[in-house]
C-alpha positions in Angstrom: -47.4 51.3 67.4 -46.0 49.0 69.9 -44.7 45.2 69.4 -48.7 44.0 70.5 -50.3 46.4 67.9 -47.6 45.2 65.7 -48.4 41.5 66.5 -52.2 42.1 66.0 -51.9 44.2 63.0 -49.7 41.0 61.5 -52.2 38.5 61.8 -55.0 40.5 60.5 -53.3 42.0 57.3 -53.4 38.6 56.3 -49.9 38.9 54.8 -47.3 35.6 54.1 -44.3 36.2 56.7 -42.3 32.6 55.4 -39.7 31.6 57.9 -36.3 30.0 58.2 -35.5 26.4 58.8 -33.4 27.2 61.9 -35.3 29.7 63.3 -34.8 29.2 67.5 -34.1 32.0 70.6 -30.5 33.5 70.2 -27.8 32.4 72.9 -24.5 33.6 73.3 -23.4 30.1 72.3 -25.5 30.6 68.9 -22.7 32.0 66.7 -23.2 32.9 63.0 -27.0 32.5 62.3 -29.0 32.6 58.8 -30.4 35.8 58.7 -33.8 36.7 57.0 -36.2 39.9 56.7 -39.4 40.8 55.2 -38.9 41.7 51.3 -42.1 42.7 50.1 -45.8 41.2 50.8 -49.4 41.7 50.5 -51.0 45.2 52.1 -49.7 46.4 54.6 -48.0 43.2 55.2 -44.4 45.5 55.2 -44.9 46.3 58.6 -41.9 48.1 60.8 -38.6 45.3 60.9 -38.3 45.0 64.6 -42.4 44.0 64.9 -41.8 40.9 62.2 -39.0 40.1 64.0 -40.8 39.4 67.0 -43.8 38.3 65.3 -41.5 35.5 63.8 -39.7 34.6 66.8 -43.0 34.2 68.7 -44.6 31.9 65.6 -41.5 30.3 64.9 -40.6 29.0 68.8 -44.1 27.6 70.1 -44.9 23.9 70.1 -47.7 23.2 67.4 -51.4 23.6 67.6 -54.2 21.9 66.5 -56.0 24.5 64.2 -59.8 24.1 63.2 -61.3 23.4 60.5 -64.5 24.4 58.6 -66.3 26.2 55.9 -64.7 28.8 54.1 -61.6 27.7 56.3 -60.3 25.7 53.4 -57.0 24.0 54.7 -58.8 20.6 55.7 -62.2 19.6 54.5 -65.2 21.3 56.3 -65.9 20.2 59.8 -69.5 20.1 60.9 -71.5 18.3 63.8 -75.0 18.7 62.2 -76.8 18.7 58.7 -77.2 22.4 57.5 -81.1 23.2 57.4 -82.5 25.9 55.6 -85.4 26.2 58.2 -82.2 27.9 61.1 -84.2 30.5 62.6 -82.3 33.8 62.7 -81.7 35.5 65.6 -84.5 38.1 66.4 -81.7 40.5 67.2 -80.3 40.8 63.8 -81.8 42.5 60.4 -84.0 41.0 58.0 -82.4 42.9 55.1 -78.8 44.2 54.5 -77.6 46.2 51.4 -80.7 44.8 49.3 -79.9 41.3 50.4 -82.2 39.1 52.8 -80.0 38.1 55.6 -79.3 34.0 56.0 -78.2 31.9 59.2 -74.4 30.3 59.2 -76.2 27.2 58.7 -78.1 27.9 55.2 -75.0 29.9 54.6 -73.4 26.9 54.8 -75.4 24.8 52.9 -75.1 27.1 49.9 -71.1 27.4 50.0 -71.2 23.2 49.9 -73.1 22.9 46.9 -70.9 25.8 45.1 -73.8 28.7 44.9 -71.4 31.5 46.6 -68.8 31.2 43.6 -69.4 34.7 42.7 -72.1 34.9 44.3 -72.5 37.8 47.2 -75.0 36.4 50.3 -75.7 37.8 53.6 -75.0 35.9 56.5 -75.5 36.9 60.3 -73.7 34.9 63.1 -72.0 35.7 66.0 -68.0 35.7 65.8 -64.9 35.6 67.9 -61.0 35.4 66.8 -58.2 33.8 69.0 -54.7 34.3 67.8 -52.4 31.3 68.5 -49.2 30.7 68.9 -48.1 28.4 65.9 -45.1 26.9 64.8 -43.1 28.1 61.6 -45.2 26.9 58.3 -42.1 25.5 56.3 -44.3 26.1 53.5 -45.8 28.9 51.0 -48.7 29.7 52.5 -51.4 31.4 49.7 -54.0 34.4 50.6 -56.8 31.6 51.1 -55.6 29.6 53.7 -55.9 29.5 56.9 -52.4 29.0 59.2 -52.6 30.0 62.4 -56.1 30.9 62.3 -58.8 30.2 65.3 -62.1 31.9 64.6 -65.5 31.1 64.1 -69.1 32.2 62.7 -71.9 30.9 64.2 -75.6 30.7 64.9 -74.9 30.7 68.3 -73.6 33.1 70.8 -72.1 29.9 73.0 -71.0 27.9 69.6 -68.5 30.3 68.9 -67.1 31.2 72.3 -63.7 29.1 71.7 -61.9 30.4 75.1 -63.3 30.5 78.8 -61.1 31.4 81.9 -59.9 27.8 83.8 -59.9 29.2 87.0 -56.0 30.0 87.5 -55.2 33.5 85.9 -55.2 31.3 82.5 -57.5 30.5 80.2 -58.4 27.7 77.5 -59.4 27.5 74.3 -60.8 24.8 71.8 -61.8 24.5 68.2 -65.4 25.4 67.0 -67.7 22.7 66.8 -70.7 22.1 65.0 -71.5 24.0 62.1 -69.7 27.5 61.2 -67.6 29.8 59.0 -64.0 30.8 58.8 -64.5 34.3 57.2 -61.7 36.0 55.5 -61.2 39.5 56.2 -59.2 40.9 53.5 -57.7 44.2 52.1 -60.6 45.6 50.0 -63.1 44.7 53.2 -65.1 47.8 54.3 -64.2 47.3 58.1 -62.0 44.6 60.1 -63.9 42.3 62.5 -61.3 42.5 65.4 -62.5 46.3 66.4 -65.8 45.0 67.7 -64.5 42.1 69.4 -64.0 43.3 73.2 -62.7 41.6 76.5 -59.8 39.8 74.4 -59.7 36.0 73.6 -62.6 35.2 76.6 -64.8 38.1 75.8 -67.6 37.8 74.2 -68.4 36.8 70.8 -69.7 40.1 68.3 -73.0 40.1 66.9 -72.1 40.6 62.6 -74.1 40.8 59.5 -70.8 39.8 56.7 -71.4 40.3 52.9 -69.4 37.5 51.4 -68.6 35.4 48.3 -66.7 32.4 47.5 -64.8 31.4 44.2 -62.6 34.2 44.5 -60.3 34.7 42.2 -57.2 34.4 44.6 -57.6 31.3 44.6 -54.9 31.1 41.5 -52.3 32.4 44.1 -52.4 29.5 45.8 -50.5 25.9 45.0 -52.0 23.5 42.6 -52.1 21.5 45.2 -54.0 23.9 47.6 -56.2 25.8 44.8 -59.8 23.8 45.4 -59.6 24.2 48.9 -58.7 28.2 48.4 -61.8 28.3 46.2 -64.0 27.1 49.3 -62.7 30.2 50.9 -65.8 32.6 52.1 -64.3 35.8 51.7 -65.9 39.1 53.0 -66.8 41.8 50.9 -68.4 44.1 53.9 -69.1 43.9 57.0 -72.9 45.6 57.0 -73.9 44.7 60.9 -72.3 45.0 64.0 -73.5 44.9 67.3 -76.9 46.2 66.9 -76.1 48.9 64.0 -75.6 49.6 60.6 -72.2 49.9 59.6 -72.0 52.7 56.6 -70.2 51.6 53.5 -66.5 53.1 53.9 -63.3 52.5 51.7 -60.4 50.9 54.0 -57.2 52.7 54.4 -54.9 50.8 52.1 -51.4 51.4 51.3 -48.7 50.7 49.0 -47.6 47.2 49.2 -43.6 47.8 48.4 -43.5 51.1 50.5 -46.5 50.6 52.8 -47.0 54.3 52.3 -51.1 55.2 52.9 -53.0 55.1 49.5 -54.0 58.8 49.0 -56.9 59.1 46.9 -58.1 62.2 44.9 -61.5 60.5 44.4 -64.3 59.8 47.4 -65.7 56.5 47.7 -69.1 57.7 46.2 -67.5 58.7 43.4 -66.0 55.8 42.8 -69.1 54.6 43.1 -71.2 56.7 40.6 -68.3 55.9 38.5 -69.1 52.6 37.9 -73.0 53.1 37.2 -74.3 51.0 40.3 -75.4 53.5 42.7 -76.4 51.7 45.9 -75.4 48.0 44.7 -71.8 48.9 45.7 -70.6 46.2 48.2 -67.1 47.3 48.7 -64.5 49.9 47.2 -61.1 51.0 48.2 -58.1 52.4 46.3 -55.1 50.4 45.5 -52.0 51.2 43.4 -52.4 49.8 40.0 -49.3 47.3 40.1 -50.6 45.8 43.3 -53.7 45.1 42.2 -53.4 41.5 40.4 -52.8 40.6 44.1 -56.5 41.8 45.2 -57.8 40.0 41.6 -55.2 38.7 39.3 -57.2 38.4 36.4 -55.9 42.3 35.9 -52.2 42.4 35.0 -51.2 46.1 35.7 -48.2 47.8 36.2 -47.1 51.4 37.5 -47.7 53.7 40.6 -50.7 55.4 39.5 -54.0 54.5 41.8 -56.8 52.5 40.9 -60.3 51.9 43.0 -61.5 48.5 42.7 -64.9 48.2 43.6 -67.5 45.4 43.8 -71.2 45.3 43.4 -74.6 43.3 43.4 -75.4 42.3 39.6 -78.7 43.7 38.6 -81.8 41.5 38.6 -82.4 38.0 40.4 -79.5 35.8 41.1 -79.7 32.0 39.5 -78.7 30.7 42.3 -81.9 31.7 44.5 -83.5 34.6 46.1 -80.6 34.1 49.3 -77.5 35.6 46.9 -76.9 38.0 44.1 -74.2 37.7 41.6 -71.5 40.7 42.0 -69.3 42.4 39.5 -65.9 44.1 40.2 -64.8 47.0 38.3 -61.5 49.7 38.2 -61.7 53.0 38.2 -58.9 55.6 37.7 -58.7 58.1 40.5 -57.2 60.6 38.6 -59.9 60.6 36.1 -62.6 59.2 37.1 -63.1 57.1 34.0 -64.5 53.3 34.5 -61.7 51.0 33.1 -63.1 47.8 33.0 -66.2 45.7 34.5 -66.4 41.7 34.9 -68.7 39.5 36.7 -66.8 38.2 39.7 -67.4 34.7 39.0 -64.2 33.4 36.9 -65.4 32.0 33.7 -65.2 28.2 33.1 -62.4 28.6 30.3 -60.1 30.6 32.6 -57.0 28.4 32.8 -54.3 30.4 33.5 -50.1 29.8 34.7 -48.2 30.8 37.8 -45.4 32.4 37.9 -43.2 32.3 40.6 -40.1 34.6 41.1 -36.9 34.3 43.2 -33.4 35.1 42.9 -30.1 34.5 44.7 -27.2 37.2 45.1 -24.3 36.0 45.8 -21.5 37.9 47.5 -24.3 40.0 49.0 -24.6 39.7 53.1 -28.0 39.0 54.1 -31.1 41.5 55.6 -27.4 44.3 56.1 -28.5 46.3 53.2 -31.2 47.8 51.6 -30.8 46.3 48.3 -33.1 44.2 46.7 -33.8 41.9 43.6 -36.9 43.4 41.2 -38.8 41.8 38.2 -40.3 43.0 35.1 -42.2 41.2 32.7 -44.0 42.2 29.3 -46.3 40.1 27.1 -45.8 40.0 23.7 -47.2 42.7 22.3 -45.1 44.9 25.0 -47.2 45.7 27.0 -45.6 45.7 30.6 -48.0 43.8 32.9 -45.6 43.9 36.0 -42.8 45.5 37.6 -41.8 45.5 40.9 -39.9 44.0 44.3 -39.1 40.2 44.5 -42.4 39.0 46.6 -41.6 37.5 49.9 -38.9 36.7 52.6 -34.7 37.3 51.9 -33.0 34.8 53.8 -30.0 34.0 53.7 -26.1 34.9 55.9 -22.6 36.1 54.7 -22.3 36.5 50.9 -25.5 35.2 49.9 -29.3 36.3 49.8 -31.6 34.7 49.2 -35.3 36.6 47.8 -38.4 34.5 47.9 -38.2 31.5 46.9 -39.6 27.7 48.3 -41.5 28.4 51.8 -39.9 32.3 51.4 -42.1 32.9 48.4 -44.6 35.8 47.6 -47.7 35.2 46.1 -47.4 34.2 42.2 -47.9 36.1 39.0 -51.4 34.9 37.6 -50.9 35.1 33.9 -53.0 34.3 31.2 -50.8 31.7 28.7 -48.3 33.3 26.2 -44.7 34.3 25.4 -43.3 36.7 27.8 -40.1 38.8 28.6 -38.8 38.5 32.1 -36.0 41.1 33.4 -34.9 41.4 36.5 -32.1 43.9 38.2 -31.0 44.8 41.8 -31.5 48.2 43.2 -31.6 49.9 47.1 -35.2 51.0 47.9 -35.1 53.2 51.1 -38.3 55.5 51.7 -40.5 54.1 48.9 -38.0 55.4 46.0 -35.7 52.9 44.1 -32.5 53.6 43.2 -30.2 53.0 40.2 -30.7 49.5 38.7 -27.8 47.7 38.5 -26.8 44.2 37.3 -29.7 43.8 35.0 -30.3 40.2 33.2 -33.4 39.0 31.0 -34.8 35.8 29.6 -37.8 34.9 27.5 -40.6 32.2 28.7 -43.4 30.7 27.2 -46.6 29.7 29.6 -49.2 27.6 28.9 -52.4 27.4 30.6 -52.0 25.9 34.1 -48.5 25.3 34.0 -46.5 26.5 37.3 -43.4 28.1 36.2 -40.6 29.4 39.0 -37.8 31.5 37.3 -34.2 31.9 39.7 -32.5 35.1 38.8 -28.8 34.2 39.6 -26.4 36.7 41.0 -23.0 35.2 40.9 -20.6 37.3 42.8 -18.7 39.9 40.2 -20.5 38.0 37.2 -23.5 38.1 34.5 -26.9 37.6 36.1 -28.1 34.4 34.4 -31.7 32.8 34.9 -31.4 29.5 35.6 -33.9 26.3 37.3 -34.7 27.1 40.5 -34.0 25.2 43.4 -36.0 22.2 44.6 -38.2 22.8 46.7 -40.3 25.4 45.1 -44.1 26.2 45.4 -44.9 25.7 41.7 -43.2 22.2 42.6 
């Protein structure tokens, strides 16, 4: 893979790569710098060291950008130059029907996601979409799974309405927000297929021709801020894309992989029978496989820990949707791939009483030179009845330079542990990981906590150098802050 593959591959696995407040080009004047790497992230989002290097130093040195706004872009309220209609006449081009579903304009799509009827609710939506990757300046912030930083794209009605980049004449080209009324979509994970590969011609080519499965309301939403979680709910996230340029795209599991290791996720089990598994024969909207310990990141109503894989897989509710013929109310479910036994089933929608905490983890080593080694901090935690609803890496970014590191933490931070409220033991250790296998723990230090329902809790494991690991407050600022 070279350093453009790397780049692209970046900014579609949708991963949060936090960067350093004095990130800038090296000079030989620069002298001892702060020194970060990538600890541990979403899918795939452990990409190869030297490609987020160069990913960072290309987001981190650009002046800023004006990015746009819109539906299911939740980072700024929806941005629209007309009143949604229900009467938007479909292109003749595209189906009627998709996976059981009647297929909707962007507009009516629209419409629905304003007045809340996507929150768990899967719809159909054809449009025609394009996808600029900008250069953006460093976030100096956590940025959550929802939102959209350094984003350009848009779904539209129109072929022209979501062309955002024409050639100017001179070997360049320029680009603008979308105007009017559109989509943001988010391509995620679990998403049976990835936009980007039927886009052609690059930034000025022309828009693809898509029929997306989505929802809103996701649960992911909880992984965001306080602050940022209504906006994260407004997020139209895609479940499948079922049209492309004039075809049917099959159902198909995504290759996944290991979010520690980012080894490929090697399933015994096919899709179908995942699938079958769950009793819903053609209603499945999306399956894939995931390691059971990553997947609270994919839905975090699910607290799981260990190596062994799970398929999660949505599909269409049976019978018609309260919200309107348009949308269908989906369900997600686990299955175990080495048995084949359904685990559990839950409507996608969260239920109105679901108030859980964050959980935010970090910790500082001191006497430990930053990004040299290939140790790194780990977390456990166990409810109170013992059962162990995570282990694993520190989340995030280690920052840090000589004799301290820093891992997660303020803008560095991974996404947070969703928890329901309740007395829990944390403990956390350090370790070297090297080819997917941690070594002997070492150092190890624990604490109790007690969470109530929406509280945002960030614990700091504290290394001193030669000492006791303690836990103590963490240090301001913080994204449970």
């Amino acid at each position: 893979m070279n350093d453009e593959e790397r780049i692209r591959a970046y900014m579609h696995g949708r991963s949060d790569v936090p960067l350093p407040d004095d990130l800038r080009w090296p000079t030989a004047a620069s002298g001892s710098r702060r020194r970060w790497s990538i600890s541990s992230a979403r899918p795939w989002g452990r990409l190869a060291v030297a490609g987020l290097v160069l990913i960072v130093v290309l987001v981190g040195v650009f002046s800023s950008l004006q990015l746009p706004t819109g539906p299911g872009h939740p980072t700024t309220p929806p941005a629209s130059g007309s009143t949604p209609s229900t009467s938007q006449p479909l292109d003749a081009s595209f189906p009627s029907k998709v996976a059981g579903l009647p297929v909707i304009s962007v507009t009516h799509a629209v419409e629905l996601l304003r007045a809340g009827k996507l929150d768990g609710e899967a719809v159909a939506v054809a449009g025609y979409y394009q996808e600029v990757d900008p250069s953006c300046p460093a976030p100096m912030a956590y940025i959550g799974p929802l939102e959209g930083y350094c984003r350009f794209d848009a779904f539209t009605d129109t072929r022209a309405g979501a062309q955002l980049c024409q050639a100017d004449g001179s070997n360049g080209m320029s680009c603008h927000e979308p105007t009017g009324t559109y989509l943001s979509p988010f391509f995620m994970t679990e998403t049976s297929g990835n936009a980007w590969t039927w886009l052609t011609g690059g930034a000025t080519g022309e828009p693809a021709a898509l029929v997306l499965i989505g929802h809103a309301g996701d649960a992911r939403q909880w992984q965001c801020t306080a602050s940022t979680q209504g906006e994260c709910a407004n997020a139209f996230v895609v479940d499948r894309i079922a049209w492309a340029v004039g075809q049917d795209v099959p159902l198909a599991a995504p290759q996944t992989g290991d979010q520690q290791s980012g080894k490929p996720i090697t399933p015994r089990m096919t899709l179908a029978q995942a699938a079958a598994a769950t009793g819903s024969g053609d209603n499945v909207v999306t399956a894939a496989p995931f390691r059971a310990g990553d997947i609270a990141t994919i839905d975090p109503r699910w607290n799981l820990a260990g190596d062994n894989i799970l398929w999660l897989v949505r599909s269409l509710a049976q019978g018609a949707s309260s919200q309107g013929d348009e949308t269908r109310a989906e369900t997600v479910s686990l299955v175990d791939d080495a048995t084949g036994k359904l685990i559990d089933t839950r409507p996608l929608k969260l239920a109105g009483d679901y108030q859980p905490a964050r959980l935010w983890q970090m910790a500082i080593v001191h006497g430990l030179d930053c990004c040299a080694t290939n140790d790194f901090a780990f977390y456990s935690v166990q409810s109170s009845d013992g059962t162990k609803v995570h282990e694993g890496m520190v989340s995030g970014s280690r920052s840090g330079g000589n004799g301290s590191t820093t891992f997660g933490g303020s803008y560095g931070s991974g996404p947070p542990l969703v928890l329901p409220a309740g007395r829990y033991s944390i403990t956390s250790w350090l370790a070297t990981y090297d080819g997917g296998a941690m070594g002997t723990p070492r150092d190890e230090c624990s604490t109790q906590v007690t969470l109530r329902p929406l509280d945002n809790v960030t614990l700091d494991a504290d290394y001193p150098a030669g000492q006791t690991c303690t836990f103590r407050p963490a240090p301001s600022p913080s994204p449970g802050s």
